[in-house]
N, C-alpha and C positions, 0 to 999 in steps of 0.2 A: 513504775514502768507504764509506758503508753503506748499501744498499738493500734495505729489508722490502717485502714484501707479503702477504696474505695469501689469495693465490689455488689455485689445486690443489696447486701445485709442480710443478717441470721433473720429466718423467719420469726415473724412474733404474733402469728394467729394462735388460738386454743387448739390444742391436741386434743383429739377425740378420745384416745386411748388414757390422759392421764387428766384431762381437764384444765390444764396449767400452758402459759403460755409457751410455745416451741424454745425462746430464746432460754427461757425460766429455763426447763427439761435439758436443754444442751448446757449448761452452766451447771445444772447438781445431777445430773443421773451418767454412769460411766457408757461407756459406747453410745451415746444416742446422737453421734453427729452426724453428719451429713457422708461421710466416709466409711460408714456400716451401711449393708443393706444392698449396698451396685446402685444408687440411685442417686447419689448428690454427686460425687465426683470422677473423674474419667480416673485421674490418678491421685494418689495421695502418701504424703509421707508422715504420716502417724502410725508409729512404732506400734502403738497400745492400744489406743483408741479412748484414754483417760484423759485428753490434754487439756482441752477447759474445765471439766470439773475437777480434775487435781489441780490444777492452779487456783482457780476459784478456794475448796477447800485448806490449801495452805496461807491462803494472802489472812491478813488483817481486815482489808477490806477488799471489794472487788466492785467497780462499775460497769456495764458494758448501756454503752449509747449506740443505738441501731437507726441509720436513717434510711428508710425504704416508703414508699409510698404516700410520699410527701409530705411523711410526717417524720419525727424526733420522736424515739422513746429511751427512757431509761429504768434501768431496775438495778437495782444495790443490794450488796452481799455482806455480810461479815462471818470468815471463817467456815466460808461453804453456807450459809444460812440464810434468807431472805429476809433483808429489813427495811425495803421499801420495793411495793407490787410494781410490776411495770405500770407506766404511763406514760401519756403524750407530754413533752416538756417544751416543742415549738413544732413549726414549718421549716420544711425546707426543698431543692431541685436535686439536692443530690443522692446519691447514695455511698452505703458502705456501713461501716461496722468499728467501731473504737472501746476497745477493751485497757481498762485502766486499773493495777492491782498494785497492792504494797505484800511484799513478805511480811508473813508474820513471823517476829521476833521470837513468840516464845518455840516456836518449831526448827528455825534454824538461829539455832544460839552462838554459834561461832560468829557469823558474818549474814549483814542482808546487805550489802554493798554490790552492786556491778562492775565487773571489769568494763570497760570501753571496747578495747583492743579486741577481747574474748568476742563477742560480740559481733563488733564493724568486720572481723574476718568470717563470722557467717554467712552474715547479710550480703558479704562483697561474694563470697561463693555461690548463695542462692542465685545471687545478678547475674554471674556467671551462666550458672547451669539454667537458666528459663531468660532464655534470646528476648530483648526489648523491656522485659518487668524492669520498673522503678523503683530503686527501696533507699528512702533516705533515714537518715540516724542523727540525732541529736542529742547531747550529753548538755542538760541546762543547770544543773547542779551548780552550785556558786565556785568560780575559780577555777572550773573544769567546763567550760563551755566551750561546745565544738557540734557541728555539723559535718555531713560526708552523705553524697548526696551518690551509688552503684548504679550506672545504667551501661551496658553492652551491647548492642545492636548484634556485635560476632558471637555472640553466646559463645560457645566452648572453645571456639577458635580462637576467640579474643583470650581466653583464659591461657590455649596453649600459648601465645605468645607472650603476654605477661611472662609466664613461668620462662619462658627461654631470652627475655629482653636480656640478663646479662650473661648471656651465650652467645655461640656463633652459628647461627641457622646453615642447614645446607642447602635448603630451597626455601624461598622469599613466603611462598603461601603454604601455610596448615593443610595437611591432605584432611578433605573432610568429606564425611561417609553422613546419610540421614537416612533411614528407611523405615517402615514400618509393616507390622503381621500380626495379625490375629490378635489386636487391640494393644500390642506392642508397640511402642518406639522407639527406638537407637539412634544414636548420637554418636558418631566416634569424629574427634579432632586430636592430631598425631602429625609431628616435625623433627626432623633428626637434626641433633647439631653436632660439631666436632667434637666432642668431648665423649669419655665411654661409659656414663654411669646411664642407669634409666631410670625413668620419673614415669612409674605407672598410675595414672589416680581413677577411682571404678564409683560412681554414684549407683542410686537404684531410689528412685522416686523423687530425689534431690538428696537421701542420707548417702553420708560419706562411708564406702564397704571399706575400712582400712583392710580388713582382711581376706577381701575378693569376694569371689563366687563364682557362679556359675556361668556370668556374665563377660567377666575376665577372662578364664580359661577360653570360652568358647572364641573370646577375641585373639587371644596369644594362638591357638590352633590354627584361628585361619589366618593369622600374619604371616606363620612361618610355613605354610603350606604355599599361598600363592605367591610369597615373594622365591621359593623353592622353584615354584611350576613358571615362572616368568621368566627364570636366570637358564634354564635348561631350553627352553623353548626359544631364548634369545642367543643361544652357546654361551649365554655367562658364566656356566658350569659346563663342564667338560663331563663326559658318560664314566668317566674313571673317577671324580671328584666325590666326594658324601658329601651328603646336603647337610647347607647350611643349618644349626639349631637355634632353636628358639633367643639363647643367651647372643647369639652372632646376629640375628636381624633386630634385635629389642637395644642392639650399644649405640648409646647415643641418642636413643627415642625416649620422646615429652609426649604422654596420650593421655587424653581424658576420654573415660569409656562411660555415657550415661544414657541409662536405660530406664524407660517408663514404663510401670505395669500395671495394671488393676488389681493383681491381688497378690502383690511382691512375699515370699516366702523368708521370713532370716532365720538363720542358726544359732543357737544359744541363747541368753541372754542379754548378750553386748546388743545385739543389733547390729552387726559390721558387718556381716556376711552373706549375701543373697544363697539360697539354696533353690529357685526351681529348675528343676533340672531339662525344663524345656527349653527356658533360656540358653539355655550352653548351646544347641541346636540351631535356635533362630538369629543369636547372634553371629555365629560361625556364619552364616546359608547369606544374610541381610550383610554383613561385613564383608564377605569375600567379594559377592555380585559387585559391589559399590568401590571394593579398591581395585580387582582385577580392571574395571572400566577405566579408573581414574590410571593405570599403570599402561595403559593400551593409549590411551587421550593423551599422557603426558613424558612421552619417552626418555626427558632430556632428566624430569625427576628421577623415572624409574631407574635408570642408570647410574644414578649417586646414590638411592636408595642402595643397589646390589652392591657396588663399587665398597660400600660405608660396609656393608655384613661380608663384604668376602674379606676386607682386611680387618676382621674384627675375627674371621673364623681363621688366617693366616696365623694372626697375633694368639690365637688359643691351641693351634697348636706348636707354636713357636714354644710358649710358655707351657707346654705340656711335656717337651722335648728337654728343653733347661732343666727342667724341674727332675724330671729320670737321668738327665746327666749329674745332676746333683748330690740325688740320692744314691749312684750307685758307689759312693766312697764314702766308708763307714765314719764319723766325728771321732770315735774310736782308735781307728787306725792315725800314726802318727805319721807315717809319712803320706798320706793325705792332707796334712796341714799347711798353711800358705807358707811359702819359705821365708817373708819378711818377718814370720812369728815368734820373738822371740819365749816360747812358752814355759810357763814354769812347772816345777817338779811335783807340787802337787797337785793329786784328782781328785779333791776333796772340792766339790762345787760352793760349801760352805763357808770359805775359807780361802779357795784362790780368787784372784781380780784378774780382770784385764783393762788395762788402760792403751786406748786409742788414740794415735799422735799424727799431726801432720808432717812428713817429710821422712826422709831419710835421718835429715840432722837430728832432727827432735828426737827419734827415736834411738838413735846413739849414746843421746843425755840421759833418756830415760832409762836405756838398761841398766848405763853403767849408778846408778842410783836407785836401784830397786832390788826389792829382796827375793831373790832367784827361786825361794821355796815357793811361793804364793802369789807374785806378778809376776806378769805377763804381758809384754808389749809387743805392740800391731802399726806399722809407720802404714799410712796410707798417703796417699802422690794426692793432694793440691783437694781441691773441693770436688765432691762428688756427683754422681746423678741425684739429680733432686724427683725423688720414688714417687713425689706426689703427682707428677702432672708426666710421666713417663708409663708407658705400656709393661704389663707385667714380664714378657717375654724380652725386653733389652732390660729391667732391672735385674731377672735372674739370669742374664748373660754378661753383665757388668762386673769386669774381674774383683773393682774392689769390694764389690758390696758381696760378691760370690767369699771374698777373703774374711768377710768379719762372716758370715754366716757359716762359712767352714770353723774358721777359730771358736769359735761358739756351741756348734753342733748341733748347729739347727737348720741346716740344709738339707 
C-alpha cells in the first residue's frame, strides 16, 4: 500500500527531547503525532493515537518519503526498526508526505491481500464528509487495475442525495444546517422522500458512530421539538392534537449528522459512539437556530416537511387502533375464526398444517381431499396487498391478511 498527499509533510528536524529525527519518533514512539498535545491539528480522527507506529511495526517493510523544504527525504523501516537513517534522496517544489508499507506475513497469517471495494467506500465517504478534499484510489496489482478518482464540492449534501438517487425526494434541495461553538463544527444534511423507513448516519471527526451518541440524540431532540413548535404556530396542529414524535417526523428522512471536535470522547472499545455530553447541548442550540431559519425562509418545504409527519403520525395511530382491534379476540376462541376456515380437529401445533388456497374453488378441492384431523384449509379471493410497500395501518386492516393472522393466532 501507498499513501500520497500533498500537504506540508511530517517534520524531519532533530527532536530536542529524543535527539532523533521528528519523522524517525512519529514512525516508532505511540502518541507522538501531531494529534497529542492541542498543537498540530484543529480535528482529528485517531481513535488511539498508535496509527503510524502500529502500522510501521506490523509491515515487513515501511518507507515513508517527506517532501518539505525543497528537499526529498527518506527513511526505511523493517518490522518497526530502522534500517536506513533519514536522508536527502533529491530536490523538489512540492510538498507532502508518501507512506509506503507491506504487511507482514508472519503477523497476519490468514490474509495480507486488500479488498478494493472495502477500501474505495472509505475513501468515497471521507470525500463525502470533508466538502472539496481530493482522494484518488488505484488498485495496479496485475489483472485488477482500476482507478476512482471521490471529489464533492456538496460534501454532506451531495452525500444525502446520492443515498436518496433511487428514491423520490419531496423537496428538490438538502435542508442544510452549518454552524459552529466553542471549537466545534456541525454539519447537518437531511431530505424526506416518499418512502417510510429512515436512514440516519452520525460521523464525529470523519469516524462513522454506527451506534450514535451524543451528537444524534441532541439532533433527533431538536428535529422533533421545532418541527412540533412550527406546525402549532402555523395551526398545522390543532391545541386538541399530541404532538408529533420523534418516529413521525424522522419517516422518510435521509440525515447525515457530522460533527467536528478537538477532543471527541467515544465509548467502549468499538469506537462507534461519541459520549461528550456537551455535544448533546450544542448540537440541539446550533441545529435548531439553523432549521427553525431554514423553515421561516422556506414555507413551501416547511409544509411537506409537516404534511409527511402528520400522515406518518395518522398512519400510527391508525396502526395502533388495528392492532387493539386485533387483539381483543382471543386465537383461542373459535368462533373468532374467519368463516372461510375450514379448521381441523386437532390443537396439537405439532402436528396440524394449514394450507393456503386461492379461491373459492380451490378451496373446495382441497377440503374434500384432506385429512379433517390435522389440515386445515383457508381460500383467500385473488392476490393480496403486497405488505412490503403498503402502510402498516391498511395491512392490519386488510380482511385477508386480518384472516390468515386470525387462523394462525398471531394477531
Amino acid at each position: 500500500i501507498r499513501v500520497d498527499d500533498n500537504g506540508r509533510g511530517i517534520p524531519v528536524g532533530i527532536q530536542e527531547s529524543t535527539g532523533r529525527p521528528a519523522v524517525e519518533v512519529i514512525m516508532t514512539v505511540l502518541h507522538a503525532g501531531g494529534k497529542f498535545g492541542g498543537g498540530g491539528y484543529k480535528v482529528s480522527g485517531g481513535l488511539h493515537g498508535v496509527g503510524a507506529s502500529v502500522v510501521n511495526a506490523l509491515s515487513e517493510e515501511t518507507i515513508a518519503t517527506v517532501r518539505r523544504d525543497g528537499k526529498v527525504y527518506e527513511i526505511r523501516f523493517e518490522r518497526g526498526l530502522v534500517t536506513k537513517e533519514l536522508e536527502v534522496v533529491g530536490e523538489t517544489t512540492e510538498t507532502g508526505t508518501s507512506i509506503r508499507f507491506k504487511a507482514d506475513p508472519e503477523i497476519f497469517k490468514e490474509t495480507t491481500e486488500y479488498e478494493y471495494d472495502v477500501l474505495a467506500h472509505r475513501l468515497k465517504e471521507l470525500a463525502y464528509l470533508n466538502r472539496g478534499l481530493r482522494i484518488t484510489i488505484s488498485d495496479e496489482r496485475q489483472g485488477q487495475e482500476k482507478t476512482e478518482t471521490f471529489h464533492y464540492e456538496g460534501g454532506i449534501r451531495s452525500y444525502v442525495e446520492h443515498l436518496n438517487k433511487n428514491k423520490e425526494p419531496l423537496h428538490e434541495e438538502p435542508i442544510y444546517v452549518e454552524r459552529r461553538k466553542d471549537g466545534i463544527t456541525l454539519e447537518i444534511a437531511m431530505q424526506y422522500n416518499s418512502g417510510f423507513a429512515e436512514n440516519l448516519y452520525s460521523f464525529a471527526n470523519n469516524i462513522n458512530t454506527y451506534e450514535g451518541g451524543t451528537h444524534e440524540s441532541g439532533y433527533k431532540t431538536a428535529l422533533t421539538r421545532v418541527i412540533n413548535d412550527y406546525a402549532r404556530k402555523n395551526n398545522l396542529l390543532k391545541e386538541a392534537d399530541a404532538n408529533l414524535t420523534g418516529d413521525d417526523v424522522r419517516e422518510g428522512l435521509t440525515a447525515i449528522i457530522s460533527v467536528k471536535h478537538p477532543d471527541p470522547q467515544f465509548e467502549g472499545q468499538t469506537k462507534t459512539k461519541l459520549g461528550n455530553s456537551e455535544v448533546s447541548t450544542i448540537t440541539n442550540q446550533l441545529f435548531s437556530e439553523g432549521f427553525q431559519r431554514f423553515l421561516l425562509e422556506n414555507p413551501t418545504v416547511a409544509r411537506t416537511v409537516i404534511d409527511k409527519s402528520l400522515m406518518a403520525a395518522r398512519a400510527r395511530i391508525a396502526a395502533k387502533n388495528a392492532r387493539e382491534m386485533t387483539r381483543r379476540k382471543s386465537p383461542l376462541d373459535v368462533s373468532s375464526l374467519p368463516g372461510k376456515l375450514a379448521d381441523c380437529s386437532s390443537r396439537d401445533p405439532a402436528i396440524s398444517e394449514l394450507y393456503i388456497v386461492e379461491g373459492d374453488s380451490a378451496g373446495g378441492s382441497a377440503k374434500s381431499g384432506r385429512d379433517r384431523h390435522f389440515q386445515a384449509i383457508l381460500p383467500l379471493r385473488g392476490k393480496i396487498l403486497n405488505v412490503e410497500k403498503a402502510r402498516i395501518d391498511r395491512i392490519l386492516g386488510n380482511l385477508e391478511i386480518r384472516a390468515m393472522t386470525t387462523a394462525l393466532g398471531t394477531g
